[in-house]
VOGU-3710 file (C-alpha; in Angstrom, 3 decimals, decimal comma):
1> xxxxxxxxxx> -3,538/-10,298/-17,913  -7,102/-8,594/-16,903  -6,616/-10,702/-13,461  -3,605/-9,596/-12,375  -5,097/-5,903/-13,289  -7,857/-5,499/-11,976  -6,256/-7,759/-8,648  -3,325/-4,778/-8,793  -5,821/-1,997/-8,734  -8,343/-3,104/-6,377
11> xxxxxxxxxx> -5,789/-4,257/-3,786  -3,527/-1,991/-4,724  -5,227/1,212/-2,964  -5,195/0,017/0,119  -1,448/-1,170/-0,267  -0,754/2,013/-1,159  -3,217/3,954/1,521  -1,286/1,413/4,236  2,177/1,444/2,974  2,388/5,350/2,995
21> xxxxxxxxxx> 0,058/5,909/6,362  2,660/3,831/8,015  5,639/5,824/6,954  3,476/8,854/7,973  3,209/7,416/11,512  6,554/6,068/11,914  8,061/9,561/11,191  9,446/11,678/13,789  6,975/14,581/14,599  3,294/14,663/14,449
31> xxxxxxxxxx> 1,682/12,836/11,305  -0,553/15,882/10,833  2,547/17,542/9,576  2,527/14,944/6,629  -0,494/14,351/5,773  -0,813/16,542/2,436  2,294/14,953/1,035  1,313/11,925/1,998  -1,817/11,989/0,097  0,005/13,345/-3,062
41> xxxxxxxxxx> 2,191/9,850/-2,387  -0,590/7,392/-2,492  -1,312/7,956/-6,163  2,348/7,435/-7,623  2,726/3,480/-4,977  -0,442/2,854/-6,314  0,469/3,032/-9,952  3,815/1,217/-9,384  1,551/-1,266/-8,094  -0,592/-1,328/-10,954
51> xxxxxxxxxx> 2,251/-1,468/-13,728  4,052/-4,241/-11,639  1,446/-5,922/-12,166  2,193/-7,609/-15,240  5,285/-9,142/-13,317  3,220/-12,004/-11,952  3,017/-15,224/-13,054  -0,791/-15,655/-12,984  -4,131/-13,880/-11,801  -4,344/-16,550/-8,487
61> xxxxxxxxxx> -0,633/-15,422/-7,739  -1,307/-11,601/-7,972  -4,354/-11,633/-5,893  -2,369/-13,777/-2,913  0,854/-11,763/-3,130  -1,081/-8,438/-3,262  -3,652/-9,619/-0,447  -0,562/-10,580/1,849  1,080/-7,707/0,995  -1,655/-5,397/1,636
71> xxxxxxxxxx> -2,331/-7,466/5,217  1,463/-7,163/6,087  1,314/-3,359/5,466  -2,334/-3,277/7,607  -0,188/-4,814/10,326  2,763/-2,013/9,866  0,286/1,099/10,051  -1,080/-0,583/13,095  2,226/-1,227/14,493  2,991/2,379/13,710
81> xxxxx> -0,086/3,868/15,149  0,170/1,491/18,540  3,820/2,484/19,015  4,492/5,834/18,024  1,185/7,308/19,082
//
């Protein structure tokens, strides 16, 4: 239980920070324009993250899903940034 929580909240952030940066970039009109809602977004992903975490089958599990997760959404706010900037 403590693994998948503490794997939820430390790699949850940056899922979170990722997830909703590329939504930011991949809307129409300059980021800028988003960027306060966005931060009040990043809070709210994060704790879904966190209370999904219990959902997992085991500690080893949580930490790969969330690690490819948070690497799939690195790749999407890259993607985001290389294409619509």
């Amino acid at each position: 239980m403590w693994g998948k929580l503490i794997a939820a909240t430390v790699l949850g952030l940056p899922l979170s920070t990722f997830s909703v940066g590329a939504v930011l970039y991949a809307w129409p009109g300059p980021w800028q324009d988003g960027m306060v809602p966005g931060m009040l977004a990043i809070l709210p992903v994060w704790l879904a993250v966190v209370a999904a975490s219990p959902l997992f089958r085991s500690a080893p599990r949580a930490w790969g899903s969330l690690a490819l997760a948070t690497l799939a959404a690195f790749a999407a706010l890259s993607a985001a940034r290389t294409l619509g900037g």
